[in-house]
C-alpha positions in Angstrom: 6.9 -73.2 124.0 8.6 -75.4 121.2 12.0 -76.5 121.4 14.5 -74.0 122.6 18.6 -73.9 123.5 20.3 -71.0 125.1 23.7 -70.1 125.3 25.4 -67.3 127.0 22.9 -64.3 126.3 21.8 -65.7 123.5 18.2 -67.6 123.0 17.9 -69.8 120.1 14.1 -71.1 119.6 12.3 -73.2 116.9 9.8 -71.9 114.6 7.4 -73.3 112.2 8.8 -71.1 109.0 10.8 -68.2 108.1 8.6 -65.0 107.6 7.9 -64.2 104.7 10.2 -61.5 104.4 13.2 -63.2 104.9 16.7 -62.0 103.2 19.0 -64.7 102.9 22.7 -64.0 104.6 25.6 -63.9 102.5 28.2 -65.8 105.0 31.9 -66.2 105.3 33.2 -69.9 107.3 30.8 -69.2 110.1 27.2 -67.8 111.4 27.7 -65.3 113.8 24.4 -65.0 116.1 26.4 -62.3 118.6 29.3 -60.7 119.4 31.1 -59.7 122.8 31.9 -55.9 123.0 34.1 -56.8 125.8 36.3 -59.4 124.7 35.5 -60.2 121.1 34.3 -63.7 121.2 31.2 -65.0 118.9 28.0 -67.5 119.4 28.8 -68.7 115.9 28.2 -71.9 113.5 30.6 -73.1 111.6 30.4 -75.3 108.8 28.1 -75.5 105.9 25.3 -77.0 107.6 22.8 -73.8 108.5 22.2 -70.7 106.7 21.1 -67.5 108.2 18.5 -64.8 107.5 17.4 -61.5 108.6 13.3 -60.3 108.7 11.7 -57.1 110.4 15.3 -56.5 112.3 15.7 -60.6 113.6 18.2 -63.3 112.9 16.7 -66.2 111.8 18.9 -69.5 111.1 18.1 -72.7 109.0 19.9 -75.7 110.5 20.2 -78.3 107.7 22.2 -81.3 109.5 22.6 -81.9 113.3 25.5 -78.7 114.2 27.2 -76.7 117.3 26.3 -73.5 118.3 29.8 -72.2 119.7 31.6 -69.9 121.8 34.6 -69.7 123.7 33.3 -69.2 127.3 30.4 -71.7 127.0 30.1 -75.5 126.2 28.8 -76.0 122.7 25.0 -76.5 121.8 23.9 -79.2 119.4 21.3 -77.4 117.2 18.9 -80.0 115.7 18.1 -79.5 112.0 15.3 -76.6 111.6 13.8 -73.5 111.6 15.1 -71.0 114.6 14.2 -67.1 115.6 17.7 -66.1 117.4 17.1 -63.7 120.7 19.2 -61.6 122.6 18.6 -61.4 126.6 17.9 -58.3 127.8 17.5 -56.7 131.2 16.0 -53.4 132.3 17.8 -50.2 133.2 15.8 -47.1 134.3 16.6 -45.4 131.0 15.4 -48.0 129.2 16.3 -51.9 127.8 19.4 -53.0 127.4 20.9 -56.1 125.2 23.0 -57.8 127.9 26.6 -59.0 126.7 28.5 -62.1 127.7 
């Protein structure tokens, strides 16, 4: 496996290149990669430094300059400039998967 960071529930792993069917995000000051149902806080970038994109039902971000992944239970990430596939853990219920939520 390439280079990888997690944070939270959320997995943040390198890529070689976007698919090919990659939207670009319109985005406001920050990326948000998740969101807390319970309390409302966000993996987010901030900054102009990545974009994001969305393929096949995935976030994908584009990290132009050395940035921070943050979020206001964790300690931030430095995200080395790249190419990234964001993933949400998961863990199994007997009715099915579930996305697991900080």
């Amino acid at each position: 496996m390439g280079k990888h960071y997690r944070q939270g529930d959320v997995l943040v792993e390198a890529i070689e290149e976007l698919p090919a069917s990659s939207i670009e995000q319109e985005r406001g000051e920050r990326i948000i990669l998740a969101t807390s149902e319970t309390t409302g806080h966000a993996h987010a970038i901030a900054g102009s430094d990545a974009r994001a994109f969305q393929a096949q039902g995935m976030l994908y971000i584009e990290i132009l300059a050395q940035t921070e992944l943050k979020h206001d239970e964790h300690a931030p990430v430095k995200l080395s400039p790249g190419i990234y596939r964001v993933r949400r853990q998961r863990e199994y219920l007997p009715e099915g998967p579930s996305i697991v939520r900080d």
